[in-house]
C-alpha positions in Angstrom: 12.0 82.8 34.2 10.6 79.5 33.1 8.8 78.7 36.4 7.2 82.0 36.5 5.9 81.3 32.5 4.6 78.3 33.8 2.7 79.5 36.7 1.1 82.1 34.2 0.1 79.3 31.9 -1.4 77.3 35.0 -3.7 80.5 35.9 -4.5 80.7 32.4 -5.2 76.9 32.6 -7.5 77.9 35.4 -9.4 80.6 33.3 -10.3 78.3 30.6 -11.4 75.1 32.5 -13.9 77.5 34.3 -14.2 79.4 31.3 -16.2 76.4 29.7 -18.6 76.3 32.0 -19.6 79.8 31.0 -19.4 79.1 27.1 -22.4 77.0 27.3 -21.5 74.6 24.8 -19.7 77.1 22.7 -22.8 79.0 22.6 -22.1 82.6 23.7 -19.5 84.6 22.2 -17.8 86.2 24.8 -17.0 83.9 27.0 -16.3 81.2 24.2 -13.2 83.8 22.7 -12.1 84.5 26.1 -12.1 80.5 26.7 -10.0 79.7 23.3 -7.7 82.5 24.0 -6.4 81.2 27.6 -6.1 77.9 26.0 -4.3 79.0 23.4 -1.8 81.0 25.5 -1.6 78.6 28.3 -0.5 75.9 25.8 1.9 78.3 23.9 3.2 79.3 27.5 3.9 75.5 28.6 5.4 74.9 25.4 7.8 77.7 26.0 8.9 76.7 29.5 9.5 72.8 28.5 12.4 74.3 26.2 14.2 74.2 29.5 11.8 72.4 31.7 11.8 68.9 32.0 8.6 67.5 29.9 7.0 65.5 33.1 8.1 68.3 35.6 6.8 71.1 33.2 3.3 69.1 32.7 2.4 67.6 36.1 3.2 71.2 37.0 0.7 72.8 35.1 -2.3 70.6 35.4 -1.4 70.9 39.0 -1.8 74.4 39.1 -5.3 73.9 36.7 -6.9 71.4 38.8 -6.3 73.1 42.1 -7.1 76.1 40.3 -10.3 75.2 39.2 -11.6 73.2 41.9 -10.9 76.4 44.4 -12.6 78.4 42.0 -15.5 76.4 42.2 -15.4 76.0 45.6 -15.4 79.8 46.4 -17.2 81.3 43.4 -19.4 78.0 42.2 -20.5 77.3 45.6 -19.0 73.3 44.9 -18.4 71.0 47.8 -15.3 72.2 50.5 -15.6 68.8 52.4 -12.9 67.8 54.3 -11.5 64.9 51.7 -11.9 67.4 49.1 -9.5 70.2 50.6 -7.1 67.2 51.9 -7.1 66.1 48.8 -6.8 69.8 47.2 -3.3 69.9 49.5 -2.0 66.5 48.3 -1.7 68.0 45.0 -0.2 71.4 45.8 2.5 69.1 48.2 3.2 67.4 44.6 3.6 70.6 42.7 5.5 71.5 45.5 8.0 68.3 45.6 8.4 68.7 41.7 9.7 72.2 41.8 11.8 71.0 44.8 13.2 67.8 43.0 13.8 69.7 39.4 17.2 70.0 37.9 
């Protein structure tokens, strides 16, 4: 059940590192409660999981599943760069999420 919490609190990682973007500074409403919300969430939600997560595992995890995340995002909704070294890159990360679920106790 942990790993599933923590995948949720990656996607929510996702929502409010794009969500910034849309807040403007903290300037519009709507997107600036919907921003603070998934942070909140996503933070409560890692904190949950590293009760039986290890703390590095739990982390590296989760900012793992934000920056992938939220560089995919960009690339397919923000129009951002999909250059080869980018996506490469992009996989590197996912192999480390990968080989930290793999190597958990």
């Amino acid at each position: 059940m942990s790993w599933l919490i923590l995948v949720i609190a990656g996607l929510l990682e996702v929502v409010w590192a794009v969500g910034l973007k849309y807040t403007h500074g903290f300037t519009r409403l709507t997107p600036s409660i919907i921003t603070v919300v998934a942070m909140v969430t996503s933070v409560a939600l890692l904190s949950w999981t590293m009760k039986t997560l290890p703390v590095g595992t739990a982390y590296a995890i989760w900012t793992g599943i934000g920056a992938v995340g939220a560089a995919v995002t960009g690339i397919i909704l923000l129009g951002e760069s999909a250059s080869p070294a980018r996506i490469v890159s992009l996989l590197l990360i996912v192999c480390g999420i990968i080989g930290l679920k793999l190597s958990a106790h």
